[in-house]
C-alpha positions as CSV (number, residue, x, y, z in Angstrom):
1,X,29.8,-8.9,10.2
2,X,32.8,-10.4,9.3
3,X,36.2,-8.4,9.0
4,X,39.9,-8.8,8.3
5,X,38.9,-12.2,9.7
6,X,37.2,-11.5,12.8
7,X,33.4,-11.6,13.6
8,X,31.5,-8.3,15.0
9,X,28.4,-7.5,15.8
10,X,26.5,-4.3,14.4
11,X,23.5,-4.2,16.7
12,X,20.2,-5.1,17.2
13,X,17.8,-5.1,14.2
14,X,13.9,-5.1,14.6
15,X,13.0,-4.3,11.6
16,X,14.3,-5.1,7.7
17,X,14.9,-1.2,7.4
18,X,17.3,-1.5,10.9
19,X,19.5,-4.4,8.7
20,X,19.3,-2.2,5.6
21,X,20.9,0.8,7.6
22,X,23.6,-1.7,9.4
23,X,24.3,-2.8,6.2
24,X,25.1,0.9,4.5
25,X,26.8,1.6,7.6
26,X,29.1,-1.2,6.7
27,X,29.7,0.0,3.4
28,X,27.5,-2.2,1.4
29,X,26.4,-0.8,-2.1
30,X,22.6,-1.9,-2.6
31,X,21.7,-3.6,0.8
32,X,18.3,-4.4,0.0
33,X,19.3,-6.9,-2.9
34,X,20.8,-8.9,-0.2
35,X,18.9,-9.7,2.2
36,X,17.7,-12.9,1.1
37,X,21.2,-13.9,0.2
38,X,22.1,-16.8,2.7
39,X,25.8,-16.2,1.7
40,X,25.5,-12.4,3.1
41,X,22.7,-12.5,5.7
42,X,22.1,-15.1,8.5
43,X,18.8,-15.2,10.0
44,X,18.7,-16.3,13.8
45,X,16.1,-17.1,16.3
46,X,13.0,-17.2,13.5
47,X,12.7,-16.9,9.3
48,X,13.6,-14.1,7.3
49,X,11.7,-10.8,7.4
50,X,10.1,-12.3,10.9
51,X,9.9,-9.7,13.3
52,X,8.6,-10.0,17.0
53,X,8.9,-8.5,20.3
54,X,11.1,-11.3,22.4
């Protein structure tokens, strides 16, 4: 996430419904409508909604 311009981290997501709950946590209204937004949601190390054991 990005803050009161610094970058931080809200843990480890393995699953959409993990980044849904970050997301709330962080006070965002509607999560779900986001997560194909690139301007919200950066997707690393595979595609969106790609979830794997590392």
């Amino acid at each position: 996430m990005h803050s009161r311009g610094r970058d931080g981290i809200l843990g480890t997501a393995y699953s959409d419904h993990d980044l849904v709950v970050f997301l709330e946590g962080a006070g965002i209204q509607d999560p779900d409508s986001i997560l194909d937004d690139d301007r919200w949601i950066e997707w690393r190390g595979g595609r969106a909604h790609q979830w794997s054991a590392a």
